[in-house]
C-alpha positions in Angstrom: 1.9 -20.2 -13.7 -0.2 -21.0 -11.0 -3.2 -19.1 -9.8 -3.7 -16.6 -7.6 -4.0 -17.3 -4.1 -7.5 -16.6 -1.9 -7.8 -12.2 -1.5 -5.3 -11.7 -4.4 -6.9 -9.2 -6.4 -5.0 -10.3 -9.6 -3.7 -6.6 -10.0 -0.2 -6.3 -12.2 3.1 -6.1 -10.8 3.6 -2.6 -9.4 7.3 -2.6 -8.2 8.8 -2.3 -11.6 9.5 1.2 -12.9 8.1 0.2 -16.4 5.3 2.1 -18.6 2.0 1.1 -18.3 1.4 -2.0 -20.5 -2.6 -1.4 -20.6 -5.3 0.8 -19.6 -6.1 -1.5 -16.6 -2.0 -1.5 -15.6 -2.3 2.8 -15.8 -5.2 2.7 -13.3 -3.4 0.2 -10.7 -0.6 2.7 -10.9 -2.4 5.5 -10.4 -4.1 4.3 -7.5 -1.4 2.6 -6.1 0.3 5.9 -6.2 -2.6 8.1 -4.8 -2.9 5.3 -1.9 0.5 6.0 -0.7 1.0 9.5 -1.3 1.6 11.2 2.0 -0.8 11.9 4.8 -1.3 15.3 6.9 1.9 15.6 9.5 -0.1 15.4 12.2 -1.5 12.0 11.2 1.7 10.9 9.8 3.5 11.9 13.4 1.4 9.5 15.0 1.4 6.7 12.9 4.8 6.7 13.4 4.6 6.9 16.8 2.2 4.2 17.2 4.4 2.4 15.3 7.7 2.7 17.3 5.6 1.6 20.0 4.9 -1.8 18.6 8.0 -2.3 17.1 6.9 -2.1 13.1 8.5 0.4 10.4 6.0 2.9 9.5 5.5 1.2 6.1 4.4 -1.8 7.3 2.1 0.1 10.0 0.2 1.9 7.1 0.1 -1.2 5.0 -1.7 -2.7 7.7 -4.0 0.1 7.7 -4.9 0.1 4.0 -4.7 -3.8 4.0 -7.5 -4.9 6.9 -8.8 -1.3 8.1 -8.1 -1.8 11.1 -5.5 0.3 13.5 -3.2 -2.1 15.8 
């Protein structure tokens, strides 16, 4: 396997529907989780919105957001 590449965080796979393996698996979960639980409906409204406008899904909109911090 080769390593990770530059900004991975070498967190565990979080797509499969598996019990946590670990304590350190449990926590990504969880935060993984919390991160994309859902916002306010106002903010989630606009989001969307904003999205539409450039042409994204909302998904990747928000995973923009949480990824660089920065709103396009």
């Amino acid at each position: 396997m080769s390593p990770p590449l530059i900004g991975h965080n070498r967190g565990p796979p979080l797509d499969d529907d598996v019990p946590a393996r670990s304590w350190g698996h449990y926590c990504w979960k969880r935060a993984h989780k919390e991160t994309w639980r859902p916002p306010p409906r106002e903010v989630a409204l606009r989001r969307l919105a904003r999205a539409e406008e450039l042409g994204m899904s909302y998904r990747e909109y928000v995973s923009v957001i949480l990824d660089r911090g920065v709103f396009l």
